[in-house]
N, C-alpha and C positions, 0 to 999 in steps of 0.2 A: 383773741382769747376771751374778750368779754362777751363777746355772740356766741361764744360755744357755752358757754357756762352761762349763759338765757336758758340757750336753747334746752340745754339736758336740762334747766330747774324746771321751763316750763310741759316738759316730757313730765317727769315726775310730778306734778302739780295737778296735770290734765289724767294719768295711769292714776295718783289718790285720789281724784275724787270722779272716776268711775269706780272706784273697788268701794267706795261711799255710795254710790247710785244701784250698783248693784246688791249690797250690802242692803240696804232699804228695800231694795223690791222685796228679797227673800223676805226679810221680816216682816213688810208688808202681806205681802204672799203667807206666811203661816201665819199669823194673827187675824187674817180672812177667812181661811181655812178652820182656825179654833171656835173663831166665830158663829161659822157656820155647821160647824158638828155641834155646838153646842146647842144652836136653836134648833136643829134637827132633832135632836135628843128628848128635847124638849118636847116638842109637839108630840112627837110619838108616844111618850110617855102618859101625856094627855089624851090621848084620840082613844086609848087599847085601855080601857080602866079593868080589865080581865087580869092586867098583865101585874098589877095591881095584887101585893099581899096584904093582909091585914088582920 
């Protein structure tokens, strides 16, 4: 009985901290993402001074 109740903690233990691993990528993954629209934004807005009101 004490090897099965391992084993299922170590099931759950191993399933939380993939949903952790995963969990990180995405939010890595869209903070890369925000990053990088924003310096896009950026430059563009620099490069077209046309675009530009004033």
């Amino acid at each position: 009985m004490v090897g099965w109740s391992v084993a299922v903690g170590r099931f759950f233990e191993a399933l939380f901290w993939a949903m952790m691993q995963a969990a990180g990528q995405i939010a890595l993954g869209t903070i890369a993402g925000l990053v990088t629209l924003v310096v896009v934004w950026r430059l563009v807005r620099r490069r077209w001074p046309w675009a530009r009101r004033r």
